[in-house]
C-alpha positions as CSV (number, residue, x, y, z in Angstrom):
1,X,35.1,14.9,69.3
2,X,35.4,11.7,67.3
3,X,31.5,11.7,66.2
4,X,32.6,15.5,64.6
5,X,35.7,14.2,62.7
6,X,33.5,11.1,61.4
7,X,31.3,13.4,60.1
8,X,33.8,15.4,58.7
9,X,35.3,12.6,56.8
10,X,32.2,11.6,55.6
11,X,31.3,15.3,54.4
12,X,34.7,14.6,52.2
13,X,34.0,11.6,50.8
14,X,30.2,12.8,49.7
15,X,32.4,15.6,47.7
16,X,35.0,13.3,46.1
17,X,32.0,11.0,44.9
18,X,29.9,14.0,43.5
19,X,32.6,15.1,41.6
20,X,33.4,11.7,40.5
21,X,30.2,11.2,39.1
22,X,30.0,15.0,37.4
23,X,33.1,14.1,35.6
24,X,31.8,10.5,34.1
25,X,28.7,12.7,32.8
26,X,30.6,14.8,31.2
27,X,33.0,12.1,29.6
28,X,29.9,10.5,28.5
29,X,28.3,13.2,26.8
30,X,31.5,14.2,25.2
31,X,31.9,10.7,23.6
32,X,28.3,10.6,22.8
33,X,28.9,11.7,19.5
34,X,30.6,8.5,18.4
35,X,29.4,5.9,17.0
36,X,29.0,2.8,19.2
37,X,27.4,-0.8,19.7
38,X,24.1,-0.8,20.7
39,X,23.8,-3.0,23.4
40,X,20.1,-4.5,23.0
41,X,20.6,-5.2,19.5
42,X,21.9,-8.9,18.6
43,X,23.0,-8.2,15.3
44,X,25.2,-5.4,16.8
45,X,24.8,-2.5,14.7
46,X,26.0,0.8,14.9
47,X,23.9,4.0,16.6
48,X,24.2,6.8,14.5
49,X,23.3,9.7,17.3
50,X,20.4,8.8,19.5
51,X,17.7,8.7,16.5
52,X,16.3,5.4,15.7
53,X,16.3,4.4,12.2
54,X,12.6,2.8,11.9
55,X,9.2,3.5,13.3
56,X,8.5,1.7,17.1
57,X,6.4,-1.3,17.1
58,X,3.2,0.8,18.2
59,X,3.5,3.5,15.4
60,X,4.1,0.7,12.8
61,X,0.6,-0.8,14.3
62,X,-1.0,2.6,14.4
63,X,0.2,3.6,10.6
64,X,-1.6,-0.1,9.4
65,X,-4.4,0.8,11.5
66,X,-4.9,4.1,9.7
67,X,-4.2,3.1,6.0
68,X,-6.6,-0.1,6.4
69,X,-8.9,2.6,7.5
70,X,-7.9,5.1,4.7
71,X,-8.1,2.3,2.1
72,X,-11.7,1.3,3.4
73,X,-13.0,4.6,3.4
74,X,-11.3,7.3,1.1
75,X,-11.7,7.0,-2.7
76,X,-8.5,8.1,-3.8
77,X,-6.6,6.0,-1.5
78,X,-9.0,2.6,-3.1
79,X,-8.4,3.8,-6.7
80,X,-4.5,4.1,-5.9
81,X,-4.9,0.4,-4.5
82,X,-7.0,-0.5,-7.3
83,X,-4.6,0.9,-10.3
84,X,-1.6,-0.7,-8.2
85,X,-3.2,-4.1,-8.6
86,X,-4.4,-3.8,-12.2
87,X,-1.4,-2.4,-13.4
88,X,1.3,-4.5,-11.5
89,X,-0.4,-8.0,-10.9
90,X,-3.2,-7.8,-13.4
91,X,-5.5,-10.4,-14.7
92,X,-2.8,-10.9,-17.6
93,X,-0.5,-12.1,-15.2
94,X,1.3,-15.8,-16.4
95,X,3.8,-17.8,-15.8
96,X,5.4,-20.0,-18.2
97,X,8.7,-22.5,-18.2
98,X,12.0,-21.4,-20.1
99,X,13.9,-24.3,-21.0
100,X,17.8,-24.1,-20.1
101,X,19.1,-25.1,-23.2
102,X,22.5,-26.5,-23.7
103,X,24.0,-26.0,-27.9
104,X,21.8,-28.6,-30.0
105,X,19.9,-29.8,-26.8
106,X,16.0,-30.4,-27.5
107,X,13.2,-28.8,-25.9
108,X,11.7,-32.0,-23.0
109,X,7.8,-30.5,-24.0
110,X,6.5,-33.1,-21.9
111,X,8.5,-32.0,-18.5
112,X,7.5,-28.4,-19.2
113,X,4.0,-29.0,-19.9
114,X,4.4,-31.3,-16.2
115,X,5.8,-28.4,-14.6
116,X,3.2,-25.7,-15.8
117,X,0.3,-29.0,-14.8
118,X,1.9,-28.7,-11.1
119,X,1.9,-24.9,-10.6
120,X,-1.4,-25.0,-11.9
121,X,-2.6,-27.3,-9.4
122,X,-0.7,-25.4,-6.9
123,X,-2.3,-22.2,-7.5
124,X,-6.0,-24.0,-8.1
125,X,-5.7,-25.5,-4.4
126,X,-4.4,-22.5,-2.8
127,X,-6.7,-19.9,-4.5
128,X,-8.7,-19.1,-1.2
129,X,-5.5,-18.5,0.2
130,X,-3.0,-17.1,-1.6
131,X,-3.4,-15.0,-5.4
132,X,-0.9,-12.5,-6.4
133,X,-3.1,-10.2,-6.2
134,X,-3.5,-10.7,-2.7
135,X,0.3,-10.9,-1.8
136,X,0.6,-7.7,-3.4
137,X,-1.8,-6.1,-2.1
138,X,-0.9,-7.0,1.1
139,X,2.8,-5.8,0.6
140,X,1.3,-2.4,-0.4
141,X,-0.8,-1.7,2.0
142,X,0.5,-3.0,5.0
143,X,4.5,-2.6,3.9
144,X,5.2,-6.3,4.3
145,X,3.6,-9.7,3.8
146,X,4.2,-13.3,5.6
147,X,3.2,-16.2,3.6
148,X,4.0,-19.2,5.6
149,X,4.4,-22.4,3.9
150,X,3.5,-25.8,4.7
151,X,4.7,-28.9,3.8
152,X,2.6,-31.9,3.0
153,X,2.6,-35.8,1.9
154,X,0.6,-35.1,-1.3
155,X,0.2,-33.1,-4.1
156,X,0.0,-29.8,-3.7
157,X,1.6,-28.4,-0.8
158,X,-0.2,-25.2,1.1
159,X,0.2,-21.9,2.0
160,X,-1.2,-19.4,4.3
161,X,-0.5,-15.6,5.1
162,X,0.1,-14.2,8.6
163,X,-1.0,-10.8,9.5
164,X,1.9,-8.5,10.4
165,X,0.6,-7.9,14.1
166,X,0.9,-11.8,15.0
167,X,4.7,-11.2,14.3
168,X,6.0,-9.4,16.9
169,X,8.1,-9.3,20.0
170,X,7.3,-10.6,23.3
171,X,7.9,-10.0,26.5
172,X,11.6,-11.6,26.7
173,X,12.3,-10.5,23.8
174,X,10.9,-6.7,23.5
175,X,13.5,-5.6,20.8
176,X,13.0,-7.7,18.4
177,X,10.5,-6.7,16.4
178,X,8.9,-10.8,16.0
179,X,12.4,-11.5,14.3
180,X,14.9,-12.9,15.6
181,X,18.1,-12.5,13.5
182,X,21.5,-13.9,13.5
183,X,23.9,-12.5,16.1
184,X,26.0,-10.3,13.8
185,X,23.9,-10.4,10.8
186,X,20.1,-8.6,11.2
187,X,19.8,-9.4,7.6
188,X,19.6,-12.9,8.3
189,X,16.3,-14.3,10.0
190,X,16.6,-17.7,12.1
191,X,12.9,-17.7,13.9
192,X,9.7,-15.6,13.3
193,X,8.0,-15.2,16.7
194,X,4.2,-15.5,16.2
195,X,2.2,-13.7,18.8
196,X,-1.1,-13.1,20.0
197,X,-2.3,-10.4,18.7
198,X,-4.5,-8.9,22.0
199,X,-2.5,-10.3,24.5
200,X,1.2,-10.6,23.3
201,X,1.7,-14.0,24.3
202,X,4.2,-16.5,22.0
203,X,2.0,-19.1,20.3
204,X,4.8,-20.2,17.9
205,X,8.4,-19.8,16.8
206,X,8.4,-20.6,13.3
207,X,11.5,-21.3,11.3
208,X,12.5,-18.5,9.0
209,X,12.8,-21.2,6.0
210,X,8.8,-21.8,6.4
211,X,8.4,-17.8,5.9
212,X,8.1,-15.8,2.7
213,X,8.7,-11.9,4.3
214,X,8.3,-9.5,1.6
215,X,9.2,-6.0,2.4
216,X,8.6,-2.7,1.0
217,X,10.5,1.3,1.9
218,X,12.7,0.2,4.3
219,X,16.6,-0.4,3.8
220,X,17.9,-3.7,4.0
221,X,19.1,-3.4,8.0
222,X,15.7,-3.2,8.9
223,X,13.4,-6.0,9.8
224,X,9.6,-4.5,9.2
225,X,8.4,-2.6,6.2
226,X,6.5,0.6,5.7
227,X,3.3,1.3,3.5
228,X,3.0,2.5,0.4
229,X,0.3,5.1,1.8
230,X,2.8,6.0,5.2
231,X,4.3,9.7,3.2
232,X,0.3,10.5,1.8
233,X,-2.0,9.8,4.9
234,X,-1.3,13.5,6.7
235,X,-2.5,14.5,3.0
236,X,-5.5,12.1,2.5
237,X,-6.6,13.2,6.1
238,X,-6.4,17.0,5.0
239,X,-8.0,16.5,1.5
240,X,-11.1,14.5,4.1
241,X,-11.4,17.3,6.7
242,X,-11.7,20.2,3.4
243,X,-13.9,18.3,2.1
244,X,-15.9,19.1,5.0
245,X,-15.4,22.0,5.3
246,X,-16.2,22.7,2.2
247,X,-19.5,21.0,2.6
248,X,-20.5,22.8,5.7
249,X,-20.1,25.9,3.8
250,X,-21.6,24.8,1.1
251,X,-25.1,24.3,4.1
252,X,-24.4,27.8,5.5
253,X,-24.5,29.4,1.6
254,X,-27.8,27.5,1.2
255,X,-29.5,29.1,4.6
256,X,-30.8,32.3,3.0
257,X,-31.4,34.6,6.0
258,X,-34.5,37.2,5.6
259,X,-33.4,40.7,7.1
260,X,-36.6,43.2,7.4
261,X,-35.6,46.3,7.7
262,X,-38.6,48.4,9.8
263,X,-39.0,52.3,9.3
264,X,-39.8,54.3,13.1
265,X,-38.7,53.5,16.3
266,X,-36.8,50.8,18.1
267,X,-40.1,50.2,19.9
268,X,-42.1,49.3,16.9
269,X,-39.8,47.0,15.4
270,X,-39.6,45.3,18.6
271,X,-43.6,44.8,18.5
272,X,-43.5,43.8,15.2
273,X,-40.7,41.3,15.8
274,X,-42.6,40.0,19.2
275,X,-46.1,39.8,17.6
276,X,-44.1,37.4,14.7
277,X,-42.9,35.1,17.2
278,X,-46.6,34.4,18.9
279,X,-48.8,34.1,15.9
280,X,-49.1,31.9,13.6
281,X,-50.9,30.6,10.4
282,X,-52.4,27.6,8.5
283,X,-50.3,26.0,6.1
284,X,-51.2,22.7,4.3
285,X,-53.4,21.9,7.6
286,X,-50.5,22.9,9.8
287,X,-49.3,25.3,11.8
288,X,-46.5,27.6,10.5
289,X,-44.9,30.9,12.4
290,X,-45.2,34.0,11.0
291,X,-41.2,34.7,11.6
292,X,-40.8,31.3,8.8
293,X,-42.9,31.5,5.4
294,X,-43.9,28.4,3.4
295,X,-42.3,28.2,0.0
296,X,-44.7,30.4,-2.4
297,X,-45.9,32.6,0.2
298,X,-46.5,36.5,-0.9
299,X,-45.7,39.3,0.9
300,X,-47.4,42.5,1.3
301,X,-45.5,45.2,3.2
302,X,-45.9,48.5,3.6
303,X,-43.4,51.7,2.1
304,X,-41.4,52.0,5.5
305,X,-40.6,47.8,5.2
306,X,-37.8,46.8,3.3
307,X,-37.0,42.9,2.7
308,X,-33.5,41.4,2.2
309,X,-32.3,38.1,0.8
310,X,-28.7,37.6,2.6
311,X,-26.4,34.8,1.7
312,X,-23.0,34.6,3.2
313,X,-20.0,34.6,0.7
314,X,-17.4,31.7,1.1
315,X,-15.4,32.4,-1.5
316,X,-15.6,28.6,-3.0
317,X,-13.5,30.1,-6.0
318,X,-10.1,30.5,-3.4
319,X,-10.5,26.5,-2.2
320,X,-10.4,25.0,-4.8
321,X,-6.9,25.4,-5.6
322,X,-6.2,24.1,-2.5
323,X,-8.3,21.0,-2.4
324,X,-6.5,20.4,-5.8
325,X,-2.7,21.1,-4.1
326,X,-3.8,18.4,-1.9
327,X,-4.4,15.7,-4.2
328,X,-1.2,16.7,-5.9
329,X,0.7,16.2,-3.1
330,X,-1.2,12.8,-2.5
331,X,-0.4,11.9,-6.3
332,X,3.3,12.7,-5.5
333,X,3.4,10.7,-3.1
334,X,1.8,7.7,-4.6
335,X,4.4,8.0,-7.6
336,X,0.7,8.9,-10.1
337,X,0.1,11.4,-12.4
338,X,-2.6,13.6,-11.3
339,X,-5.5,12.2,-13.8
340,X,-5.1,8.9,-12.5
341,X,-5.2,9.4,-8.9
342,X,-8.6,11.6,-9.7
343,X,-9.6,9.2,-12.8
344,X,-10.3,12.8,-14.6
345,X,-8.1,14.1,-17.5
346,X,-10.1,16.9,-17.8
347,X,-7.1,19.7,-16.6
348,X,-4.7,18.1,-19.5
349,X,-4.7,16.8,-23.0
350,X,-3.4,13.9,-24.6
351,X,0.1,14.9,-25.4
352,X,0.4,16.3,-21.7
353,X,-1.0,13.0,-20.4
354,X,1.3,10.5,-22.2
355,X,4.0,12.5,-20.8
356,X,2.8,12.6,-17.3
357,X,2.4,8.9,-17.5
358,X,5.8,8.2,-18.3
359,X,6.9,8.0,-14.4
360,X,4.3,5.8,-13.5
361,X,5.0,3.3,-16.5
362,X,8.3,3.4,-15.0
363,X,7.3,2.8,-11.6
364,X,4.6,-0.5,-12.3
365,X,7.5,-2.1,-14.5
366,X,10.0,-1.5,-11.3
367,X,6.9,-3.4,-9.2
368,X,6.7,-5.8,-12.0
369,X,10.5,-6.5,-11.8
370,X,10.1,-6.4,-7.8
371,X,7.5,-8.9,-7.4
372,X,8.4,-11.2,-10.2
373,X,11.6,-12.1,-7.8
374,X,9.2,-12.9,-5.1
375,X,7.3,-14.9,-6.6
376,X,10.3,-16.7,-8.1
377,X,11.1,-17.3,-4.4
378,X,7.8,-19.2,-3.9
379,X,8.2,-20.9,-7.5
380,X,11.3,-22.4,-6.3
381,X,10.0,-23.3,-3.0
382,X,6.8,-25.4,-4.8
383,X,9.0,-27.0,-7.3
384,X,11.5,-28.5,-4.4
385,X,8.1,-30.1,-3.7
386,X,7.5,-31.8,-6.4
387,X,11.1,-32.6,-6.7
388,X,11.3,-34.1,-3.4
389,X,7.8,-35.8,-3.8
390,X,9.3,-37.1,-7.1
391,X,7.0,-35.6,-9.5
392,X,10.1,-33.9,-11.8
393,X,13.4,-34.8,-12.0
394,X,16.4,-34.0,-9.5
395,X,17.7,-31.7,-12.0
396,X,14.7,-29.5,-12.7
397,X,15.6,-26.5,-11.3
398,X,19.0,-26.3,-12.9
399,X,17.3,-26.9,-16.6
400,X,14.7,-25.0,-16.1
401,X,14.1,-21.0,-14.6
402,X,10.5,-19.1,-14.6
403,X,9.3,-16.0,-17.4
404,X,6.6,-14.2,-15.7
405,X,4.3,-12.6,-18.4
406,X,2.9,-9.7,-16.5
407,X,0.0,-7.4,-17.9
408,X,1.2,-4.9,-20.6
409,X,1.3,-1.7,-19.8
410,X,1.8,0.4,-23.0
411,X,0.3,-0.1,-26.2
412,X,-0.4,2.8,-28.5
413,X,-0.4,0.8,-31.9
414,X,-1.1,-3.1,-31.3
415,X,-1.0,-3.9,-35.6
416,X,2.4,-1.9,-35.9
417,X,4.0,-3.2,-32.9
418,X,2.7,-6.9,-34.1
419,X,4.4,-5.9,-37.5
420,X,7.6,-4.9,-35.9
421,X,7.9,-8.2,-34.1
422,X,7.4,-10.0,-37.3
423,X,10.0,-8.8,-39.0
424,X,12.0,-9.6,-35.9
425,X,11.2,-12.9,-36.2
426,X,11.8,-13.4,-40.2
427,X,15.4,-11.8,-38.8
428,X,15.9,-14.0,-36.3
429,X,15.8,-11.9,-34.0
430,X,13.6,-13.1,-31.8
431,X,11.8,-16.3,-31.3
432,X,8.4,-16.8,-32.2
433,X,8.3,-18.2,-28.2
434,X,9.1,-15.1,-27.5
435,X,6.4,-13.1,-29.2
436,X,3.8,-15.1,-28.1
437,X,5.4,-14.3,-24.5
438,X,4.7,-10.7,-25.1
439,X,1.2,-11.3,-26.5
440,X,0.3,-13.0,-23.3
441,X,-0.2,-16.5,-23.9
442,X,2.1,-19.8,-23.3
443,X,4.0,-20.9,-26.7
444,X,4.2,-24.2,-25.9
445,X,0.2,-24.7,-26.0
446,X,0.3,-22.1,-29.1
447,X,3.0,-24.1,-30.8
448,X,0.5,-28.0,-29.4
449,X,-2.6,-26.2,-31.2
450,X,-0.8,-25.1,-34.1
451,X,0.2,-28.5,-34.5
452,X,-3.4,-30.0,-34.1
453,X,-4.5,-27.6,-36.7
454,X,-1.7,-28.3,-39.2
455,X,-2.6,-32.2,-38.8
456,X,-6.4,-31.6,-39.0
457,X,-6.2,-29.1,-42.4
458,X,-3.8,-32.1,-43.7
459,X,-6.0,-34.9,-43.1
460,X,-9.1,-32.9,-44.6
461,X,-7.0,-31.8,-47.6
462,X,-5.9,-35.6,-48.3
């Protein structure tokens, strides 16, 4: 009797514990809509739903995988690279020293020919390492770049990059993405965690003040970057695969198929057909079947044999708009106009191209703008340098700031626009530094030569 009440009670207590835990669910899910902490985040952010706002670590890996791949391999995906470069970070690409000038304060020529001397040498020590080409490159097609710098006891100090899968998280750490942040601020790095990149193992934790991160398409909140080619990779892959297909038609239209047609019976065609399977002739000393005939060959057939050339139609004329949709989607994508993703101008005219390239003039001076503040980062950076190895004054940075002359991008009438900025100068409108800014060259070694040549034409006149 008191075995069948224990079990009684404990029949009760199942059912008050089942319902207990039915009603938590369902308060849960209720307040699942609300916004709240999420706990494995140290910055403390707030989950909007249950969506993640960035790509895992494994389909950021897999995206570089594929446009390192893409870039390697596909044309159109290189010649967006390529114009990127040109365009953005081109050969043209200078920096020179703007003075800080105080009302009726002299230019120090000395100190800013120094400080153009030290970047210089900076960039002459470090060229198998770091270009801006290179960094920008690297930022477009992997979505992010890590330069790391190093300081050393002489002149000039060194940089390297880090490739974005030996930053990443470890096994303690799996939700950090190889950067960890401040506790309530995932804008602010403290540590990059630099990982091996087969095994996952932690072979560093590197200061974030050693670290230039660039980062491209992401918001602010989040700590990796996506590539440039990410939205156009589904379309590259489509444009590859009707190319193909387009190809393999292209073999099957080529295989001309012979069809015989043979007047009688079923039985006579079949002997015919039979008897050209098992003989055979002599064709340039070899031995060719009767069913296949050498290029040249003349036949001879008989009234009640007729001979038919068949081809099979693939209708190449209803593909070709859609190989074309294709690379317009890619050149949406990529922010191009059509004729310079396919380097061909042949579907517009001029007016309709200098319109179309309007948006992308826009876009390269909006990279120009971008990267010139990321480089400034690493100006400032080599400068502390040489302030700290005493090489310029304590003061530098305050008298002095960078102008990065990047390459030109439009220039319809190069004697007229020269003309214009003439008459801007004679206004005083702007300096003749200035203009020799936007022709791409550094006034102060204009202004030195001018200067030479004024002194040698005196001398010879005298």
């Amino acid at each position: 009797m008191l075995s069948f009440i224990k079990d009684r009670w404990r029949i009760a207590q199942l059912k008050a514990e089942y319902q207990r835990r039915v009603q938590e669910n369902l308060l849960e899910l209720v307040e699942a809509n609300h916004s709240r902490p999420v706990a494995d985040d140290s910055g403390e952010w707030m989950q909007v739903g249950k969506s993640k706002t960035g790509a895992t670590e494994s389909e950021q890996a897999a995206t570089r995988d594929q446009v390192r791949k893409m870039v390697h391999e596909n044309p159109h995906a290189r010649n967006i690279l390529r114009l990127m470069e040109v365009y953005v970070v081109g050969p043209e690409l200078q920096l020179s020293h703007q003075p800080q000038l105080r009302e009726g304060e002299q230019e120090d020529r000395e100190l800013t020919r120094s400080a153009t001397t030290l970047w210089k040498d900076f960039l002459s020590e470090n060229q198998r390492h770091f270009s801006y080409r290179e960094y920008a490159k690297r930022t477009w097609r992997d979505g992010e770049t890590f330069l790391r710098q190093f300081d050393t006891e002489v002149w000039p100090p060194t940089v390297r990059f880090i490739d974005p899968e030996q930053i990443g998280a470890t096994a303690e750490l799996p939700d950090s993405e190889g950067i960890i942040t401040q506790r309530h601020d995932v804008e602010t790095p403290i540590y990059y965690l630099q990982v091996d990149a087969n095994t996952g193992e932690l072979l560093e934790q590197i200061p974030a003040a050693e670290v230039f991160h660039t980062r491209i398409n992401v918001d602010s909140n989040q700590k990796r970057g996506e590539s440039l080619f990410a939205p156009i990779l589904a379309c590259l892959s489509s444009f590859n695969r009707w190319v193909e297909t387009e190809l393999l038609a292209r073999k099957l239209q080529a295989s001309i198929v012979l069809w015989r047609k043979v007047q009688g019976s079923a039985s006579a065609a079949t002997n015919l057909a039979e008897s050209a399977q098992t003989s055979s002739t002599r064709y340039g000393g070899d031995s060719v079947r009767r069913e296949r005939f050498a290029p040249g060959t003349i036949l001879t057939t008989s009234a009640g044999t007729d001979l038919q050339y068949l081809s099979p139609n693939t209708n190449f004329g209803d593909a070709v708009p859609l190989g074309r949709l294709l690379l317009l989607c890619t050149a949406a994508g990529a922010g191009l106009p059509e004729f310079m993703l396919t380097s061909d101008a042949a579907n517009a005219n001029y007016s309709s191209t200098m319109v179309a390239e309007g948006p992308a003039v826009k876009m390269f001076q909006s990279e120009q703008n971008f990267f010139a503040n990321e480089f400034t980062r690493i100006w400032r950076w080599v400068m502390r340098e040489a302030i700290s190895q005493q090489l310029l004054p304590d003061d530098f940075l305050d008298r002095y700031r960078p102008s990065w002359n990047f390459p030109q991008l439009v220039n319809r009438d190069r004697s007229r626009e020269r003309l214009a900025d003439t008459h801007m100068v004679d206004h005083q409108i702007l300096s003749r530094a200035e203009v020799a800014r936007r022709d791409g060259v550094d006034p102060h070694t204009m202004q030195t030569e001018i200067d030479q040549e004024t002194t040698r034409q005196a001398k010879k006149a005298a």
